[in-house]
DRENMIRO-670624 format. One line per 8 residues: their letters; for each residue x, y, z of C-alpha. Coordinates in steps of 0.02 Angstrom, whole numbers, plus 50000, padded with zeros to 5 digits. Layout:
A	X/Y/Z  ...
This chain:
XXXXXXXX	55553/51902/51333  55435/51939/51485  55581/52027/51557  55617/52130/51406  55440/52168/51407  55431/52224/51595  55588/52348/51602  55538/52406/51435
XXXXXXXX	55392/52487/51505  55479/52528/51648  55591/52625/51575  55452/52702/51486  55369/52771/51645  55507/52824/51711  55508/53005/51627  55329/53050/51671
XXXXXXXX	55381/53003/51863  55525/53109/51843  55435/53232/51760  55291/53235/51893  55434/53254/52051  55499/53393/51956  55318/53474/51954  55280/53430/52147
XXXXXXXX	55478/53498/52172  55442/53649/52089  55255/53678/52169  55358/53652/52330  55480/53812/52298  55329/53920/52222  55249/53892/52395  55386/53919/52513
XXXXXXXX	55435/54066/52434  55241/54153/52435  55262/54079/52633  55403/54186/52640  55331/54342/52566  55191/54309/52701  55316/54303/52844  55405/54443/52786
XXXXXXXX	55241/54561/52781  55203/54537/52962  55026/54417/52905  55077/54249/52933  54960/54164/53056  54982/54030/53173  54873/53922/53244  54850/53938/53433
XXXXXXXX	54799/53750/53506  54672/53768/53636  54667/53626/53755  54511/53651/53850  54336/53675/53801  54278/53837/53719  54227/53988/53858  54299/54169/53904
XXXXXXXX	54452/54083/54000  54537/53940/53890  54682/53863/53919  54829/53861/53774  54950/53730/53730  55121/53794/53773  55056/53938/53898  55066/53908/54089
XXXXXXXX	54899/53947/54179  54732/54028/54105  54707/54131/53981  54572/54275/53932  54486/54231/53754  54468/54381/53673  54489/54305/53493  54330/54180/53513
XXXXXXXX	54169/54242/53409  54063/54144/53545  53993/54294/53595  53859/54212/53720  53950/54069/53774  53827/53959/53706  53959/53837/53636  53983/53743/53808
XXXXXXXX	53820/53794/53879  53759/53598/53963  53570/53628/53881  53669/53659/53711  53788/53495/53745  53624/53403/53799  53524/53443/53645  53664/53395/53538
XXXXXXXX	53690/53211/53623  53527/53180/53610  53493/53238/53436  53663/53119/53374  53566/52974/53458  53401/53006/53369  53470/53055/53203  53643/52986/53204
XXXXXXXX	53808/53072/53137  53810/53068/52974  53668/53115/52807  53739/52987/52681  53716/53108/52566  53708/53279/52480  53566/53365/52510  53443/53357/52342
XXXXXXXX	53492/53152/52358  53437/53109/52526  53538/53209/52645  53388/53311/52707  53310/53250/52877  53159/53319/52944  53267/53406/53072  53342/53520/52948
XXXXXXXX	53165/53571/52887  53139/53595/53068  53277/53717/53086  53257/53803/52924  53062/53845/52997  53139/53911/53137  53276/54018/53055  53136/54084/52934
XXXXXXXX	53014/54117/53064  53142/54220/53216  53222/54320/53075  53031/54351/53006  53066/54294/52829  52964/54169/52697  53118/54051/52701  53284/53991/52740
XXXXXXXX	53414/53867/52673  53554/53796/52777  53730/53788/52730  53887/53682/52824  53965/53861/52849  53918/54055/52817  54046/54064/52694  53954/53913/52584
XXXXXXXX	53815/54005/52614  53872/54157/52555  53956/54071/52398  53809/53982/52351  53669/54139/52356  53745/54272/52220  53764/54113/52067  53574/54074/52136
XXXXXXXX	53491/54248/52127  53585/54352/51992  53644/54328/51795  53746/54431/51672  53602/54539/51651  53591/54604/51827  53713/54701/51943  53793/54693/52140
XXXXXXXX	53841/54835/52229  53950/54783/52378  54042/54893/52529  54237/54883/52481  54257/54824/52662  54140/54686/52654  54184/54513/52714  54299/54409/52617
XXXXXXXX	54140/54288/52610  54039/54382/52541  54164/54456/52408  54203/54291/52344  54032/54246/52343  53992/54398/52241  54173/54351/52125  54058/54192/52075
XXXXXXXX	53925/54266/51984  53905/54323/51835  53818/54491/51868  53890/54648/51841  53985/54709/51984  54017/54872/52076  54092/54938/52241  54061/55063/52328
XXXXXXXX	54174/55160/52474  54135/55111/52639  53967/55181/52735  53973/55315/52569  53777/55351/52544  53843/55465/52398  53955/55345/52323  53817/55203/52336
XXXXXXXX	53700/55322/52248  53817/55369/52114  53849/55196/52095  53646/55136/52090  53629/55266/51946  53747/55209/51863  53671/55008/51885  53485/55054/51809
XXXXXXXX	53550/54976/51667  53517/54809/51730  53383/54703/51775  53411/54650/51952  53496/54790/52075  53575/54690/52224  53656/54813/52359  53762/54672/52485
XXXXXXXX	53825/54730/52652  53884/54675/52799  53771/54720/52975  53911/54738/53083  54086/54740/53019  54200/54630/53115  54361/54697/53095  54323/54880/53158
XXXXXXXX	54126/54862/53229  54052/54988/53111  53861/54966/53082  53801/54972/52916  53668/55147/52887  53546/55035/52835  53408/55137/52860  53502/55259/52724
XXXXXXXX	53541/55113/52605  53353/55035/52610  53294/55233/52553  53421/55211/52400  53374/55048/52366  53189/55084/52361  53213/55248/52271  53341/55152/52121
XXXXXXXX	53216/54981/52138  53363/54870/52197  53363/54725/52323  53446/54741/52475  53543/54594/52562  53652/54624/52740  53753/54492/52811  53700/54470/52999
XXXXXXXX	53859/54348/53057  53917/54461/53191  53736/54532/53251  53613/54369/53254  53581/54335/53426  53625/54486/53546  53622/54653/53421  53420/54736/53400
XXXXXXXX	53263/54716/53547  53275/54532/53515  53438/54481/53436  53380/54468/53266  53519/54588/53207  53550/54746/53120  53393/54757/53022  53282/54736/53192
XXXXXXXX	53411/54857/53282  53378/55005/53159  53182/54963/53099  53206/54909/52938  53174/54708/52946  53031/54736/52795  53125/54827/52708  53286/54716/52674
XXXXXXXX	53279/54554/52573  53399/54440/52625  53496/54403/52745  53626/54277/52802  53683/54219/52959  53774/54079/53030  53747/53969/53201  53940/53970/53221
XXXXXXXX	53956/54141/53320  53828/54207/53455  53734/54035/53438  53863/53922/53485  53853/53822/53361  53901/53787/53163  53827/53796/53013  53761/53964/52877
XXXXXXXX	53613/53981/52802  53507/54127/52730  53336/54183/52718  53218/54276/52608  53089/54260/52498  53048/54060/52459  53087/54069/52262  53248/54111/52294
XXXXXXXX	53310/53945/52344  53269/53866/52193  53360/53723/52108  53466/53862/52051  53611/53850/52188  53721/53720/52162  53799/53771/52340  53640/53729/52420
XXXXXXXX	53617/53551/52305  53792/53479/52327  53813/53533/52499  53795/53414/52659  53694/53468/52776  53792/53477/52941  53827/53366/53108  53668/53326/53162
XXXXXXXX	53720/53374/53338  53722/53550/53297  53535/53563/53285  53531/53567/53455  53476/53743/53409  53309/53679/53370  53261/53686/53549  53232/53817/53660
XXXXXXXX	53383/53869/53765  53402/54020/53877  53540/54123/53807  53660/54165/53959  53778/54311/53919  53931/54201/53997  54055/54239/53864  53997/54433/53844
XXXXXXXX	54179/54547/53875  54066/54672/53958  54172/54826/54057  54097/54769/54224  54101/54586/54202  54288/54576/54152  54356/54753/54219  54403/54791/54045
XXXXXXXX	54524/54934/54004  54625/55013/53887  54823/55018/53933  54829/55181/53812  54690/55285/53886  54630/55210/54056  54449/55182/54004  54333/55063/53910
XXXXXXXX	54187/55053/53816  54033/55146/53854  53856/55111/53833  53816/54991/53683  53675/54950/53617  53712/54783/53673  53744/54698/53830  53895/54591/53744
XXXXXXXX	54062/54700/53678  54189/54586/53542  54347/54708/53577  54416/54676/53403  54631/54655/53443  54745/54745/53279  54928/54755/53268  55003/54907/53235
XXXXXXXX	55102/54928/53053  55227/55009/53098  55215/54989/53275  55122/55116/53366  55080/55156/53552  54934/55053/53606  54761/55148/53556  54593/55114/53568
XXXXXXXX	54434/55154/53461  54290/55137/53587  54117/55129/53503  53937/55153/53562  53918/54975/53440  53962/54790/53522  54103/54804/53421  54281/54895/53480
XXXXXXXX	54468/54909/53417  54624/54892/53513  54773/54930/53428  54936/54828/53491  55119/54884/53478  55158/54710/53403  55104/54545/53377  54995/54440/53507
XXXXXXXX	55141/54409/53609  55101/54598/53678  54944/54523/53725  54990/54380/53808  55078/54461/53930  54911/54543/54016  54860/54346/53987  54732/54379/53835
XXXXXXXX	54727/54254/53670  54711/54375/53537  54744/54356/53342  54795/54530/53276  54740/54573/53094  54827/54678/52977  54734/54776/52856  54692/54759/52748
XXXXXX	54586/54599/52817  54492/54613/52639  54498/54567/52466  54566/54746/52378  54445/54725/52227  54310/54609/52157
C-alpha cells in the first residue's frame, strides 16, 4: 500500500520535472542563439584575466611579458597606491568586513556618515548618499526625486547608467541630440507642462571624451526653471582647479543640482554615491534603503592621501602616439589623458580623434588583437555603446 502510495506520487511529479527541463532546455537554445547574434555582430566581449595587481603595466593570463593598460579607468593609480592599501587594512580591522545588514536596518557605521560628510563637503553640496556602485546610484536617484507629474530630459548618448536609471521612473521622459542647445531648448518648452524639469547629463562622456556645455545647459535650465543633474564618473578627481569635475572646470558648481560620482575610477576605489540638496535622500529611494553599504576597506578614502598621477597615459610619460598620424594629444586641461580604444565597423585605417579634453579616441582596424601587438590591453567598443531610446 505504502508502495502504491510512493510511486503514485512519483509518477505524479514526474510531468512537472519534465515539463520544467523542457523550459530550462528551451531557455538554453533562446540564449545560445541571442549569443550567436552577439558573435556574429562583432560585440561579444571577453573577459581578459589580469594576474597582477591593478597599475599602467599589468600582466594578462595567456600573454607572455607586460602589458600597457589602456582599458583601466584608474586614472590616478590610486588603486595600488600603499597609503590606499594601508587605509583599507586598517579600516577592515577596526570595522570588520561585513554590515550585517541593509542600510535603513543597521548597515550604517559611523564611517559611512564619515564619508558621506566628506563627499558632500569636496564636491560643495548639502549632502550625499553612498551606493555599492555608480550604477545603483544612478538607479536609485530618478524613482527618489521625480513622479508621473514631472519630466527628464537626458543627452541620447548618455551612459547606459544613467538611462536605465531614468527607464525606472515614472516621469515623463525626453531626449535630446547630443551637445544640441537647440534641441534641449525645444525640448524644455515643450516639458513646462510638468512640475519638476530634470535636465541629466553626463560631465565627460567616456566613450568619445566630449564635455558636456554646461555652462549653456545651466542658462536653459534657469531660463525654463528645471533642475540640472551631470554625472561626474569620468571627471571626479583630476578634471577642474581641484578635481571636483566638470561643474568646477567650467564655473558652474552653484548652479547644478546634483551630481553623481563613484570612488571606482580616479579614486581607486569602489562604491557611487550622489550629492545634492539634503531632502533629496529621503526615505523615498528604495535603492538607497535596500542597498548594503560597501567593503568597509574601501573607505580608506576617508583619509587624506596624496593623489600621485602614476597611472595618468600622459604623451611624455608613456611616449604616446598615434600609428595613423604620428602625433598625440595636445594640451588638456588635465594632466591625466584616458585614450578611449574603438574598433572600426567595417574596418578602417587606424585614426585618431585627439582632443584638448582628458578624453581621446583611437580607432583600430580590428579587434584588440591589433592592439596587442604594440603590447596594449584594450577593450574596443562598438557603437553604439548606448541604449538607442528610453
Amino acid at each position: 500500500m505504502w508502495a502504491g502510495g510512493f510511486w503514485r506520487a512519483a509518477l505524479s511529479r514526474a510531468p512537472c520535472g519534465c515539463r520544467s527541463q523542457s523550459a530550462v532546455a528551451q531557455l538554453r537554445g533562446i540564449l545560445e542563439g541571442e549569443l550567436e547574434g552577439i558573435r556574429a555582430a562583432g560585440t561579444w566581449k571577453s573577459e581578459r584575466i589580469i594576474t597582477s595587481r591593478q597599475g599602467p603595466h599589468i600582466h594578462v593570463d595567456g600573454v607572455s611579458g607586460g602589458i600597457l593598460n589602456f582599458c583601466a579607468n584608474n586614472y590616478l593609480g590610486l588603486s595600488s597606491h600603499p597609503e590606499v592599501i594601508q587605509a583599507g587594512l586598517q579600516a577592515l580591522e577596526e570595522f570588520g568586513a561585513g554590515l550585517s545588514s541593509v542600510r535603513f536596518i543597521c548597515g550604517t557605521q559611523s564611517i559611512h556618515k564619515s564619508l558621506e560628510a566628506k563627499i558632500a563637503r569636496f564636491h560643495q553640496r548639502e549632502d550625499a548618499i553612498l551606493y555599492p556602485s555608480c550604477f545603483d546610484a544612478n538607479a536609485g536617484l530618478f524613482e527618489a526625486l521625480l513622479t508621473p507629474e514631472d519630466a527628464v530630459l537626458s543627452d541620447e548618448l548618455n551612459h547606459a547608467s544613467i538611462i536605465d536609471g531614468i527607464r525606472l521612473c515614472k516621469a515623463h521622459k525626453y531626449r535630446y541630440s547630443h551637445l544640441d542647445m537647440a534641441d534641449l531648448e525645444a525640448k524644455l518648452q515643450e516639458a513646462q507642462k510638468h512640475r519638476l524639469r530634470l535636465v541629466a547629463t553626463d560631465g565627460a562622456f567616456s566613450m568619445d571624451g566630449d564635455i558636456a556645455p554646461l555652462q549653456d545647459i545651466c542658462r536653459l535650465a534657469s531660463q525654463y526653471g528645471a533642475l540640472v543633474f551631470v554625472d561626474e564618473c569620468h571627471a571626479t578627481g583630476f578634471l577642474g582647479p581641484t578635481g571636483r569635475g566638470t561643474d568646477e572646470l567650467l564655473g558652474v558648481m552653484d548652479q547644478v543640482t546634483i551630481v553623481n560620482s563613484t570612488l571606482g575610477k580616479a579614486l581607486g576605489g569602489a562604491s557611487g554615491a550622489w550629492r545634492g540638496v539634503r531632502e533629496v535622500g529621503g526615505s523615498r529611494g528604495q535603492h538607497s534603503l535596500y542597498s548594503r553599504g560597501d567593503w568597509a576597506g574601501l573607505w580608506a578614502l576617508t583619509n587624506p592621501t596624496p593623489l600621485p598621477c602614476s597611472q595618468g597615459a600622459t604623451q611624455q610619460d608613456l611616449g604616446l602616439w598615434c600609428p595613423c598620424c604620428g602625433s598625440g594629444p595636445g594640451p588638456t586641461s588635465s594632466p591625466t589623458v584616458c585614450l578611449l580604444l574603438w574598433w572600426a565597423v567595417p574596418p578602417r585605417p587606424w585614426t585618431c580623434s585627439w582632443r584638448a579634453t582628458p578624453l581621446s579616441s583611437l580607432w583600430l582596424p580590428r579587434p584588440s588583437g591589433s592592439a596587442l601587438k604594440w603590447r596594449l590591453l584594450a577593450s574596443p567598443s562598438r557603437e553604439p555603446v548606448t541604449p538607442s531610446a528610453l
